[in-house]
N, C-alpha and C positions, 0 to 999 in steps of 0.2 A: 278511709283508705285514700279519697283523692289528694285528700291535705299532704299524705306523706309524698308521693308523687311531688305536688308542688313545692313541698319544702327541698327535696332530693334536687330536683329542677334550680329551684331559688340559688340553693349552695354550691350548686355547679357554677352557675353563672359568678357568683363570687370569688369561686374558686379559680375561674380562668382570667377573670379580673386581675386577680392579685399573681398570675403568673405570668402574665401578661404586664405588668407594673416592674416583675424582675425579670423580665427578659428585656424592657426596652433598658433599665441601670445595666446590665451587662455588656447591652450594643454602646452606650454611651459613653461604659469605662473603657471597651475595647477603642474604642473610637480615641479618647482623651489617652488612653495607652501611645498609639499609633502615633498623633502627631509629636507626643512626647521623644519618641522613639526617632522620628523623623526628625524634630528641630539637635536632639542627641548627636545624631547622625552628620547631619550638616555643619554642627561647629565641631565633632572629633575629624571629618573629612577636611574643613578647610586649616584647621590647625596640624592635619600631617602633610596636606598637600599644597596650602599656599593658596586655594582658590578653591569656590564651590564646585560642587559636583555641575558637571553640565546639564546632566537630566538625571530624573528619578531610577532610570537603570544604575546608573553609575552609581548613584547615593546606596541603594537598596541592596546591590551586589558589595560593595566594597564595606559596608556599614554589615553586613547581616542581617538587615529587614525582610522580614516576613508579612505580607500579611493577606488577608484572603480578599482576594479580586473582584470577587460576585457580591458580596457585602460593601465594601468600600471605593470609591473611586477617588485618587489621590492628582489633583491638580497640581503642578511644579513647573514654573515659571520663573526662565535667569535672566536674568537683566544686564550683566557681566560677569567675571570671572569675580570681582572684588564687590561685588553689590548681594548683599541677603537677598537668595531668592524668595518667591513667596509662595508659600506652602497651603492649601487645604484641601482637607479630609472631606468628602461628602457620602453619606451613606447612600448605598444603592435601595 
C-alpha cells in the first residue's frame, strides 16, 4: 500500500511539473504577444500621426492596447518625436 502513495506522490510532482512548463509558454507567448502589439502600435501611431506616441498612455489608448499591469511592466522611452522609441516588456 505504501508504494501506491508514493507512486500517487511521484505523478503529482510530474504533473505540476509539466503544468508548470505550460504556464511559463503561455506567460512567454503573452509576453511576445504584447510587444508585438506594442511595436504594431508605434508604426500604425506614427504613420497616422507623423511622430511617436509621446508615452505609453498615448500609444495604449490611441492603438487599443490592453494588457495586464500586475503581470507585465512595460518600459517606454522617447528620445524625440522622429527617433523610435525603445520599447521592453518585463514580467512582473
Amino acid at each position: 500500500m505504501p508504494e501506491t502513495s508514493e507512486k500517487s506522490i511521484g505523478g503529482n510532482s510530474a504533473f505540476f511539473s509539466g503544468f508548470e512548463r505550460l504556464s511559463d509558454t503561455a506567460r512567454r507567448r503573452q509576453k511576445e504577444s504584447l510587444e508585438n502589439a506594442l511595436w504594431r502600435g508605434v508604426t500604425q501611431y506614427y504613420a497616422l500621426e507623423g511622430h511617436y506616441p509621446e508615452t505609453l498612455d498615448d500609444l495604449t489608448e490611441n492603438c487599443g492596447i490592453q494588457y495586464d499591469k500586475k503581470q507585465f511592466f512595460i518600459d517606454y522611452q522617447i528620445a524625440g518625436a522622429n527617433i523610435l522609441p525603445d520599447i521592453t516588456v518585463i514580467e512582473r
